[in-house]
Each structure stands twice: as structure tokens, then as C-alpha cells.
N, C-alpha and C positions, 0 to 999 in steps of 0.2 A: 521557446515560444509557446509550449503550451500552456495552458489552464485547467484548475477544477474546478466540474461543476458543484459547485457546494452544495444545490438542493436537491441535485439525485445521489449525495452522498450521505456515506453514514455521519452520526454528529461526532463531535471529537471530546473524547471520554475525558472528564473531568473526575477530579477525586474530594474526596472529603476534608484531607490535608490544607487544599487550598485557602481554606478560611485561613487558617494559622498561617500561613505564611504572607496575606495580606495584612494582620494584624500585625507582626513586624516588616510589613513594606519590603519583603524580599521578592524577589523576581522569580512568579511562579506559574503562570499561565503556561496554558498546555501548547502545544503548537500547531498549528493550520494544520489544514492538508496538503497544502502544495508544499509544504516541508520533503514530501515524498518526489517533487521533482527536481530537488536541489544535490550537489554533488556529496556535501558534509555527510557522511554515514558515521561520526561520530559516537561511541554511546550516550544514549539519552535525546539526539538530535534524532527521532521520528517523529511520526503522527501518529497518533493511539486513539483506537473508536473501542468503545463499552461492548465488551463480552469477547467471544471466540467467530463471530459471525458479524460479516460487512462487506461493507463495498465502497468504492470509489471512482470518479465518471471523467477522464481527462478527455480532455478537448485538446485534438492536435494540430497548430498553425494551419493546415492545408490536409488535404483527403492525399492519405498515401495507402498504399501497397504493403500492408502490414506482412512482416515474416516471423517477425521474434519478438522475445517480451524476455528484460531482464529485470531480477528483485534481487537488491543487497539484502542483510543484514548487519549487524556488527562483528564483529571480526569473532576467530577462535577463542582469542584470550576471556570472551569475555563469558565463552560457555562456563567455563568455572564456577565463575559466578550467578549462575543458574539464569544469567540474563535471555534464553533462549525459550525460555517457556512461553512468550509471550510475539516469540515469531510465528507468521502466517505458517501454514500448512498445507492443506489442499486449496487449492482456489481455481477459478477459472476465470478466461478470457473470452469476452464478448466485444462485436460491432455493433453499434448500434448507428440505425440510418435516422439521418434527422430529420426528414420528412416523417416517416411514416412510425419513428418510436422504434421498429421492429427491430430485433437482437438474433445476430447471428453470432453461433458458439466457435469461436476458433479455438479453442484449446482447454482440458482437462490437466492441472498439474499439481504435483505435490513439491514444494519449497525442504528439502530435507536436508534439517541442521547439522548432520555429521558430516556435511559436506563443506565445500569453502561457500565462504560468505555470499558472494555472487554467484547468482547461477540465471543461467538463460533457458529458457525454452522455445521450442520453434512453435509457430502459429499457423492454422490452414491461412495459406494468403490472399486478402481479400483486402480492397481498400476502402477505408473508413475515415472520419478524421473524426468519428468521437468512439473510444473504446472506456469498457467498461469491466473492472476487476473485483471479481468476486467473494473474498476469503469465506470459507464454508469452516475451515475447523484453524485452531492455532494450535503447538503443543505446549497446552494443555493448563494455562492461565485463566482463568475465572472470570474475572476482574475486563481485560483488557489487551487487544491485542496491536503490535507497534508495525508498523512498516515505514523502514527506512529509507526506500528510494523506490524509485518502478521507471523504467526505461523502455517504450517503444520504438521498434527499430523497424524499418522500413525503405521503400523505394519511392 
């Protein structure tokens, strides 16, 4: 049941490719941001915003008791393939209250690739129902950074 807010998010990075692939009518649009609240953590099924720096604003069915915050990525196999450069890296977690805008910090965390795919962090717990995620650096993609999924957990 939740939602993105689309207009306190970042835009969803588009690339130069794209012409070409509409001229042979292939299936090439980039994908939403609520791609990131969906289970597929397939390669290539993220949502990717332009550079190393952004954010994203879910809106959750009802005001809960936030404790944790889980981010996929895609699996090991596909470090190889140097598909990791373009996962988040430091990011933080924020509440924001919907009366008053104001943002409270529940969490400072680094997403680190040599670990498995999902990884959770704990959140100070405080209950919100719009949270707000911050990526501050990815490793180390220029261009464009992917997140696969983001799961708020709560009471």
C-alpha cells in the first residue's frame, strides 16, 4: 500500500540511447520510482535518478512505528559484471511530518556491496507515515545511480 511522492523525488534518469531505441520501436523507457517498492530485484528492474546524489519520498498506508529500513540490490553474480557501481552507498533516513514539512533523522547508513544483497538497518523509532531516503554518494557511477527495492518495517 504505499506510494511515491513523485514531486519531492528525484527525476528518473533518462539516457541519450533512448532516441534509438524508439526509432526501432523497442521497449526502452526507464522505469518509475515505485519500481523500488515492488518485490522483482531482477537485474536491470530498478529505478535510476541522474548522478550519485538523490532522494525518494514514500508515503506509508497509515502512520507507523518505524524500526528498520531494508535496500536490495541485485544479487553477487552480477558484481562481476561490474553492475555495482551504480548501487546506493551512504544514504540516510528521514521522518517527515506532514503538517509541519519538518524532518527528523533516524538513521546514517552505508549500503556496502561486498556484503549480500539485502541488507537492513535499524532506525531510532519514531512513527511517521511519510519517510524519506536520501542517497548522498553511490560506488562510484557518474552517470546514474539504481535502487532496487527499499522496505520500511515497522509496528
Amino acid at each position: 500500500g504505499a506510494t511515491i511522492d513523485l514531486e519531492r523525488s528525484s527525476k528518473t534518469y533518462s539516457w541519450d540511447g533512448m532516441r534509438s531505441c524508439r526509432l526501432f520501436w523497442l521497449p526502452c523507457t526507464p522505469n518509475p520510482p515505485d519500481t523500488i517498492l515492488q518485490p522483482d530485484v531482477s537485474l536491470g528492474n530498478c529505478w535510476a535518478f541522474q548522478g550519485s546524489r538523490g532522494q525518494v519520498v514514500i508515503r506509508l498506508p497509515a502512520k507507523i512505528q518505524a524500526t528498520m529500513v531494508t535496500v536490495h540490490h541485485t544479487s553477487d553474480m552480477d558484481s562481476a559484471l561490474g553492475k555495482f557501481s551504480s548501487a546506493p552507498r551512504d544514504f540516510t533516513v528521514s521522518g517527515v511530518d506532514e503538517e509541519t514539512e519538518a524532518e527528523t533523522l533516524l538513521g546514517t547508513f552505508t549500503y556496502a556491496v561486498q556484503k549480500k544483497p539485502v541488507q537492513t538497518f535499524p532506525l531510532q523509532v519514531q512513527a511517521f507515515q511519510v519517510i524519506k531516503v536520501v542517497i548522498q554518494s553511490n560506488w562510484g557511477n557518474p552517470d546514474y545511480t539504481c535502487i532496487y527495492r527499499v522496505q520500511v518495517h515497522g509496528r
